[in-house]
C-alpha positions as CSV (number, residue, x, y, z in Angstrom):
1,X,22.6,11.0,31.2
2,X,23.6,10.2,27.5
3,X,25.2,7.3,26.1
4,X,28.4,8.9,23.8
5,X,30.8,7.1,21.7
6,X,33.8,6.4,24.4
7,X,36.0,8.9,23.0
8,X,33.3,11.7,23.2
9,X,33.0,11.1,26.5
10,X,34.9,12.6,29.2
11,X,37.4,10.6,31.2
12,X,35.0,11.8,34.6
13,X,32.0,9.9,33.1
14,X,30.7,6.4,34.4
15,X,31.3,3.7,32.0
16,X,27.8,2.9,31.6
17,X,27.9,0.1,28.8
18,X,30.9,-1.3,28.9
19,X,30.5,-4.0,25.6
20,X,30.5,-0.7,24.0
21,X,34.2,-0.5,24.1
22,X,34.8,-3.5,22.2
23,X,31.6,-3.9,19.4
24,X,29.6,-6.6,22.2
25,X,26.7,-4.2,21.7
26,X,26.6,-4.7,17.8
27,X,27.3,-8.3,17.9
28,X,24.4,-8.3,20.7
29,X,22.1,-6.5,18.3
30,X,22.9,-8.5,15.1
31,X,22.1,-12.0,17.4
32,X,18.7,-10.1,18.5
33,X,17.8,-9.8,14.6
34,X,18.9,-12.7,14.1
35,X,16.3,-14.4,17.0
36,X,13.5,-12.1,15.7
37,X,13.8,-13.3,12.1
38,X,14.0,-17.4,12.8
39,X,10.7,-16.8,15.2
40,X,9.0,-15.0,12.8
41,X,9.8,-17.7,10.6
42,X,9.3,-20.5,12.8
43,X,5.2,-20.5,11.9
44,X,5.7,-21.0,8.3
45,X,7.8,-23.5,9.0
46,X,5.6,-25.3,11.5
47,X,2.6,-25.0,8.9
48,X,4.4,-27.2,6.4
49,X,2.8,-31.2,6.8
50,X,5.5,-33.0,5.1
51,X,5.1,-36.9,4.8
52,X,8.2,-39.0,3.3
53,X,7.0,-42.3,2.0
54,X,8.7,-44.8,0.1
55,X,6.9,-45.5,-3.0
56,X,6.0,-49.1,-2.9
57,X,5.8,-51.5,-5.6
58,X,3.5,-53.4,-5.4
59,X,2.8,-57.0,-7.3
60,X,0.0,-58.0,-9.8
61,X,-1.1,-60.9,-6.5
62,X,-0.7,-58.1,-3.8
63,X,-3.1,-55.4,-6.4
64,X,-5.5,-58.7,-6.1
65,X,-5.7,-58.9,-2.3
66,X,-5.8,-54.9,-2.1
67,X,-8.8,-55.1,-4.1
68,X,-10.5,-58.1,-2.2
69,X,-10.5,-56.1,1.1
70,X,-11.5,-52.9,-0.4
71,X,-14.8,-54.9,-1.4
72,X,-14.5,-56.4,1.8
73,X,-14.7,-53.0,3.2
74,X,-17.5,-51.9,1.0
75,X,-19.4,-55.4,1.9
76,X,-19.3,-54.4,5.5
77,X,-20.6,-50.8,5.1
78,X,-23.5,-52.3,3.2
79,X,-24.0,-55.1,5.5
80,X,-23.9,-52.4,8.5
81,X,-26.5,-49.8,6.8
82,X,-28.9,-52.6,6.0
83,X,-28.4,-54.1,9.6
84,X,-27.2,-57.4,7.3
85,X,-26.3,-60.5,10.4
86,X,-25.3,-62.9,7.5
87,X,-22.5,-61.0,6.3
88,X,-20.6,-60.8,9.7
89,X,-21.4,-64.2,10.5
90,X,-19.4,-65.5,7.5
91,X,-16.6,-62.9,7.6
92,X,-15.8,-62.6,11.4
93,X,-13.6,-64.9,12.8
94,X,-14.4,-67.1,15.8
95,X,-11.8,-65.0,17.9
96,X,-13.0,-61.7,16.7
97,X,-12.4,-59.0,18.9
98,X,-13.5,-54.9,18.5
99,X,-13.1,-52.3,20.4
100,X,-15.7,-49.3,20.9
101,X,-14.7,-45.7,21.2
102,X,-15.4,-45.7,24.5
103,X,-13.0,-48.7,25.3
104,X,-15.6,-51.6,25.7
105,X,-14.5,-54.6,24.0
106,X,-17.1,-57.0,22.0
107,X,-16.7,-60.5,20.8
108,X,-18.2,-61.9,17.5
109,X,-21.2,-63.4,19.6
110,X,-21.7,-60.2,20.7
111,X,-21.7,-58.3,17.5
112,X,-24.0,-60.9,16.1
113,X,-26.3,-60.0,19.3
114,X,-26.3,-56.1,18.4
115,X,-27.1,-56.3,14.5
116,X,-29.7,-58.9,14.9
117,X,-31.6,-57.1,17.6
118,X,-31.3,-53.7,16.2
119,X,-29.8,-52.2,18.8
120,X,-27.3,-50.8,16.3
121,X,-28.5,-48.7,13.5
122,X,-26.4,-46.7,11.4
123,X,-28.4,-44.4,9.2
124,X,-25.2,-43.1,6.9
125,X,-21.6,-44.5,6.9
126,X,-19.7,-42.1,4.4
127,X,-15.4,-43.7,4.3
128,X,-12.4,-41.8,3.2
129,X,-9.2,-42.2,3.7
130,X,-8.7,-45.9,3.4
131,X,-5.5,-46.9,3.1
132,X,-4.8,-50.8,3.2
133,X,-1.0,-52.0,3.8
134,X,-0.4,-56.0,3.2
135,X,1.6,-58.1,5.5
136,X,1.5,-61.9,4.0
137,X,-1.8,-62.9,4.6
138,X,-2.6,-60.2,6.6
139,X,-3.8,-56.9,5.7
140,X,-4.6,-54.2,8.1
141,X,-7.0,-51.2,7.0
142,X,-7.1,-47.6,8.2
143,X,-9.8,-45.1,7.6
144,X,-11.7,-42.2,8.7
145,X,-15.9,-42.9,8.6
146,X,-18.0,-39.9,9.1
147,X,-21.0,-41.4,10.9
148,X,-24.8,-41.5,11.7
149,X,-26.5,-43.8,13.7
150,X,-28.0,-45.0,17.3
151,X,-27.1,-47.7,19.3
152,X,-29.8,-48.4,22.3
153,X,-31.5,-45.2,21.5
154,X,-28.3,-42.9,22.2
155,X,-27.2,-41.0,19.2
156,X,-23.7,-41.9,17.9
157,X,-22.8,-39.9,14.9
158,X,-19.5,-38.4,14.4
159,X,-16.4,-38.5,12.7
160,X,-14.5,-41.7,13.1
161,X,-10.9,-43.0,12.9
162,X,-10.6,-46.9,12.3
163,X,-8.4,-49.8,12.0
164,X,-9.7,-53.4,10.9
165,X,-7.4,-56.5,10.4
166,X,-7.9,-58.9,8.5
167,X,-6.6,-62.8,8.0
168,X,-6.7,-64.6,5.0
169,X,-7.2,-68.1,6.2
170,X,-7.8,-71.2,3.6
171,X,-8.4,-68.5,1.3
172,X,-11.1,-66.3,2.6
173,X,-10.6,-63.0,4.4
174,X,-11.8,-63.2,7.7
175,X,-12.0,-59.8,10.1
176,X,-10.0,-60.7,13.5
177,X,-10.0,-57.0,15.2
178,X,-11.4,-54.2,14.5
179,X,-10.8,-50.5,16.6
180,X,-13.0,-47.0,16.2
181,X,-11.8,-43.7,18.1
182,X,-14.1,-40.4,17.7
183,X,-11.9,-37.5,15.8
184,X,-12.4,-34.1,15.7
């Protein structure tokens, strides 16, 4: 059977659609265009990374500490690529804690241990994405490290996400946590 306009039809015929009588089928149709269109959309829209920050000001004194733990940062790469003991030793705090990627958590003692012995080795330590936010006397550093290195034998290398803090205390940095996680 046909669909016809409801005055074509004759008054014996079923009334088969019966939002046809009063435009529901139209409306109906525009809302499914209307669907179609914002999904089709919707992955352009989803594609779009948009990050609102505040643009800080920052002072001449806060510039200075910025800069002091970007060296900082820089000393410790160094000091990790030429398995350096001193420089940890003077920049660690007594109640330094880290925690590896896979969730085990070492002391200062500890991470004294591991450099001195060699059971850490990191052949190449390439950093990007350091951004360093100032709280007072803290600053806490966030980063991505693409790795290469062994630690008892077992190959380690990957890319990295990590987050160091650091205390100024009687006007000396000092590292007081530090935490890696393995990225993609």
């Amino acid at each position: 059977m046909e669909l016809q306009h409801p005055r074509l039809r004759s008054p014996g015929q079923a009334d088969l659609c019966p939002l046809a009588n009063c435009g529901g089928l139209i409306v109906i149709n525009k809302y499914a265009v209307l669907l179609c269109c914002l999904l089709g959309a919707l992955p352009a829209f989803s594609a779009q990374h948009v990050s609102i920050r505040p643009k800080m000001v920052v002072d001449a004194g806060d510039q200075d500490a910025i800069r002091e733990i970007i060296e900082m940062e820089r000393q410790a790469k160094e000091a990790s690529l030429r398995r350096d003991a001193e420089f940890p030793q003077r920049t660690l705090a007594d109640d330094y804690v880290a925690i590896s990627p896979l969730g085990q958590v070492t002391t200062k003692k500890e991470a004294l241990s591991a450099r001195r012995s060699g059971q850490l080795r990191y052949d190449t330590i390439d950093v990007s994405d350091m951004v360093v936010r100032l709280y007072g006397d803290t600053a806490i550093v966030t980063a991505r490290a693409d790795v290469k290195g062994h630690q008892l034998g077992e190959d380690f290398s990957g890319p990295y996400r990590y987050t160091r803090v650091w205390v100024r205390k009687s006007g000396h940095w000092q590292a007081v946590s530090y935490q890696a996680t393995v990225t993609q």
